[in-house]
VOSE-464444 format. One record per residue: x, y, z of N, C-alpha, C in turn; residue number from 0; residue in one letter. Coordinates in nm, 4 decimals, m for minus. Example, Ala and Ser with C-alpha at 12.3 -4.5 7.8 and 13.67 -1.06 7.14 Angstrom:
BEGIN
      n.u      n.v      n.w     ca.u     ca.v     ca.w      c.u      c.v      c.w   i aa
   1.3190  m0.5690   0.7800   1.2300  m0.4500   0.7800   1.3200  m0.3300   0.7800   0  A
   1.2850  m0.2250   0.7080   1.3670  m0.1060   0.7140   1.2900   0.0030   0.7870   1  S
//
This chain:
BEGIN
      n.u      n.v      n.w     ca.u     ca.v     ca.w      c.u      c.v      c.w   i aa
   0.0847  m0.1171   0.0000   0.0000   0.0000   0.0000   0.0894   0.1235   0.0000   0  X
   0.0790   0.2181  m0.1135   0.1213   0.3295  m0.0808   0.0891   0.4311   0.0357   1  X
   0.1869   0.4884   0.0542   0.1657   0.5681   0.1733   0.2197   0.7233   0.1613   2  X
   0.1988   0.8264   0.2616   0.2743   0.9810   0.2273   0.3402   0.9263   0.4192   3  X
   0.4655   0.9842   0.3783   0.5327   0.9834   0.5366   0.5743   1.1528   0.5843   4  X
   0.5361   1.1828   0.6319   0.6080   1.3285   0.6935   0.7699   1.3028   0.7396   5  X
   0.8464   1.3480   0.6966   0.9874   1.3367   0.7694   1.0663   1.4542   0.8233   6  X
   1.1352   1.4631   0.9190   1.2509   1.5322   0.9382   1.3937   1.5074   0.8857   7  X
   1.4432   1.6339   0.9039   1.5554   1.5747   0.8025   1.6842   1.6175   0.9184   8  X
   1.7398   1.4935   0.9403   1.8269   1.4804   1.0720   1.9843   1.5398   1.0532   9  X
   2.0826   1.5519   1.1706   2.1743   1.5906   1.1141   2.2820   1.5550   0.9871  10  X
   2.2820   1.4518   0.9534   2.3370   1.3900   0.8523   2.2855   1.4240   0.7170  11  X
   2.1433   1.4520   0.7512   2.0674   1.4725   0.5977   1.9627   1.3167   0.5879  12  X
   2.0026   1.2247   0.6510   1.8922   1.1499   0.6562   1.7415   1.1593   0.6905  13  X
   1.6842   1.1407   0.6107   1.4934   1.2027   0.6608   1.4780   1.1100   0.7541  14  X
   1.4086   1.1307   0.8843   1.3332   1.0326   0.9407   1.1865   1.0571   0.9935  15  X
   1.1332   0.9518   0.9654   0.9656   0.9230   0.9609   0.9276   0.9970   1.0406  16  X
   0.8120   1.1029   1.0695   0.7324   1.1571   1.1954   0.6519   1.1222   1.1877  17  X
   0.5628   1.1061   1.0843   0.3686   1.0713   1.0635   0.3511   1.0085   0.9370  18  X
   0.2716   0.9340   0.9097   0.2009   0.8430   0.8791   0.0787   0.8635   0.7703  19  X
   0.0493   0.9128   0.6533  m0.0897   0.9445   0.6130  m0.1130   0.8289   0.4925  20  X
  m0.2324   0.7768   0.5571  m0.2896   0.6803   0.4637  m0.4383   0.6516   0.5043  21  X
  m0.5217   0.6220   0.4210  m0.6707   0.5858   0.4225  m0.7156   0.6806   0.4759  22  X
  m0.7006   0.8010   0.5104  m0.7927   0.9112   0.5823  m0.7208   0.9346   0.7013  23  X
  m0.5915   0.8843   0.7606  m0.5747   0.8219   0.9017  m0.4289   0.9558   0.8950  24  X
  m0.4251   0.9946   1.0047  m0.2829   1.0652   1.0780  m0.2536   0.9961   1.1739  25  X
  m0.1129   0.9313   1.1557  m0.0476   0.8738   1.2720   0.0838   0.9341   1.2874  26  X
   0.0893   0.9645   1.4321   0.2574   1.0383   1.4779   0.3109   0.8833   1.4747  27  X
   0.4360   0.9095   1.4392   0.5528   0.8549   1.5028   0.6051   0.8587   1.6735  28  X
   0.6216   0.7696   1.7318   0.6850   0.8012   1.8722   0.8109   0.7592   1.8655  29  X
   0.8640   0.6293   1.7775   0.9636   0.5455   1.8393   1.0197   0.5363   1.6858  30  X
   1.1185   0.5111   1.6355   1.1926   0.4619   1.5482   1.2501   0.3272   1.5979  31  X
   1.1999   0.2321   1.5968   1.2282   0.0920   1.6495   1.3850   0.0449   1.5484  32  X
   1.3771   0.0378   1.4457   1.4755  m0.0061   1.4044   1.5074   0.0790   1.1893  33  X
   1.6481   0.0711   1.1426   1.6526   0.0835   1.0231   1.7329  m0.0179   0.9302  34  X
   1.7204  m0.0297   0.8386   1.7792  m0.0984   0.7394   1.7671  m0.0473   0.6237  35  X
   1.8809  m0.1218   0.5384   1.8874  m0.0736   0.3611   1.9065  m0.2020   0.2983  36  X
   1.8359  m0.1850   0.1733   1.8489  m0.2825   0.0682   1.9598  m0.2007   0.0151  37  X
   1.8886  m0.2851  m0.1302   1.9682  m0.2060  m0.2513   1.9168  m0.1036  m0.2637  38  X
   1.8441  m0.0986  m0.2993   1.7077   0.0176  m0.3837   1.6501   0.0891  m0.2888  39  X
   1.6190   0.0179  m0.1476   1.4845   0.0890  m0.0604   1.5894   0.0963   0.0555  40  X
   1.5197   0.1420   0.1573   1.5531   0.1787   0.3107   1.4262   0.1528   0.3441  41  X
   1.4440   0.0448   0.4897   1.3302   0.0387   0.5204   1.3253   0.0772   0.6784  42  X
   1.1925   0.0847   0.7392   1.2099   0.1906   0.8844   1.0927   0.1144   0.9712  43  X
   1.1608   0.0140   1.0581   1.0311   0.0211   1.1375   0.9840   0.0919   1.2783  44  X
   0.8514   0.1295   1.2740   0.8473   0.2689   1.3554   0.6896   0.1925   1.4707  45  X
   0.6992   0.2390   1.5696   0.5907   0.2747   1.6577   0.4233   0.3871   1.6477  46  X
   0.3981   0.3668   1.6488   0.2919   0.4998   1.5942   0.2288   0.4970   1.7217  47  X
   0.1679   0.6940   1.7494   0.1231   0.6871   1.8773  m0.0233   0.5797   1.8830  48  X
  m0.0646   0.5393   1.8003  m0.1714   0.4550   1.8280  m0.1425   0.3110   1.8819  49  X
  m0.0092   0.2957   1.9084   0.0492   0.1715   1.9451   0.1115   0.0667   1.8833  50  X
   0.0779   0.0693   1.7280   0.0582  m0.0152   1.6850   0.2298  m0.0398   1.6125  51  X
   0.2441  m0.0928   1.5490   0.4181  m0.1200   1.4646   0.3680  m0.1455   1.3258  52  X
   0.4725  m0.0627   1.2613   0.4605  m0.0486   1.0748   0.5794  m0.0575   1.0700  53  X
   0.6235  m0.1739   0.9631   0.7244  m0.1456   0.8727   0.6898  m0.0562   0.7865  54  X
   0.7677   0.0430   0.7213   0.8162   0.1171   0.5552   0.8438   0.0606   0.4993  55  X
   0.8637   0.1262   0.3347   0.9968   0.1322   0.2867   0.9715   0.2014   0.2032  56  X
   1.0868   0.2805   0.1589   1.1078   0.3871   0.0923   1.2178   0.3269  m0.0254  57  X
   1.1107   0.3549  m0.1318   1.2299   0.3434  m0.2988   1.2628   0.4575  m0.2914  58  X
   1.4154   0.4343  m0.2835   1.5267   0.5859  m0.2829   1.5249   0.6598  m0.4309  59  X
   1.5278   0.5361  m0.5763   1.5066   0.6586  m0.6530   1.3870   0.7288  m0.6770  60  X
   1.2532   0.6703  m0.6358   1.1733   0.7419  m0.6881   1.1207   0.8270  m0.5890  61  X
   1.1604   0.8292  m0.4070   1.1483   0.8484  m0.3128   1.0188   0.8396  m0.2680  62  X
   0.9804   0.7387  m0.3276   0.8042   0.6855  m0.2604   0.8208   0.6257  m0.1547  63  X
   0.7178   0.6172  m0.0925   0.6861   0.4901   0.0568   0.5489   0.3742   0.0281  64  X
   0.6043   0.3003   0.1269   0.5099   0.1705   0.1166   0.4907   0.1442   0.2539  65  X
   0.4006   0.1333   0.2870   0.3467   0.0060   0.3633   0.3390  m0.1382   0.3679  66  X
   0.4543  m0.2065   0.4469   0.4815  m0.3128   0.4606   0.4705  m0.4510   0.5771  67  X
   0.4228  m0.3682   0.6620   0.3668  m0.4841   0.7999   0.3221  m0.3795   0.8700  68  X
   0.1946  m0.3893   0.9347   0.1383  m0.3385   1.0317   0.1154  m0.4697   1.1222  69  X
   0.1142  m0.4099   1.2552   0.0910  m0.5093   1.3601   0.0311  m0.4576   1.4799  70  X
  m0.1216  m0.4911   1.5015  m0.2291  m0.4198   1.5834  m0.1201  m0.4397   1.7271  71  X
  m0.1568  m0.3076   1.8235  m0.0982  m0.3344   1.9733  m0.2018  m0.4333   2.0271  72  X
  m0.0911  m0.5360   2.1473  m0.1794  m0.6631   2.1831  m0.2685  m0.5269   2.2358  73  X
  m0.3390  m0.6585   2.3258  m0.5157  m0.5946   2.3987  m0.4743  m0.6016   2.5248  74  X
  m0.5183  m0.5170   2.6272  m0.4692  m0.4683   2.7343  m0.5114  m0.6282   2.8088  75  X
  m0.4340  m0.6693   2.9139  m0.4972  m0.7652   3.0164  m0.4897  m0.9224   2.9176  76  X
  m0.3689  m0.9082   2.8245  m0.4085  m1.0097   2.7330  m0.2862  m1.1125   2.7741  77  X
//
């Protein structure tokens, strides 16, 4: 699923993820859990304040994003 990511652009010049826009939905970023690079993409998995965990990934030449794993937060008392 395509996605729009809001980023900052850190000291290095690397963008990193703040928010989230897809299906109607705004999600902040809280956590940058982890990064990696392919060849082609960089991928980012992030926390969103709704709890939940999304992988990215971002094709560097065309500098699009994707949506690649979402994973609902467990259920409280679970």
């Amino acid at each position: 699923m395509e996605i729009r990511v809001a980023c900052h652009a850190g000291y290095r010049g690397e963008k990193t993820p703040r928010r989230l826009m897809f299906g109607g939905r705004n999600i902040d970023i809280v956590d940058v859990v982890d990064l990696w690079h392919g060849v082609d993409h960089r991928y980012v998995k992030v926390l969103g304040a709704d709890r939940a965990t999304y992988i990215i990934r971002q094709d560097i030449p065309t500098q699009t994003w994707e949506l690649t794993m979402f994973q609902r937060p467990p259920a409280y008392g679970a």
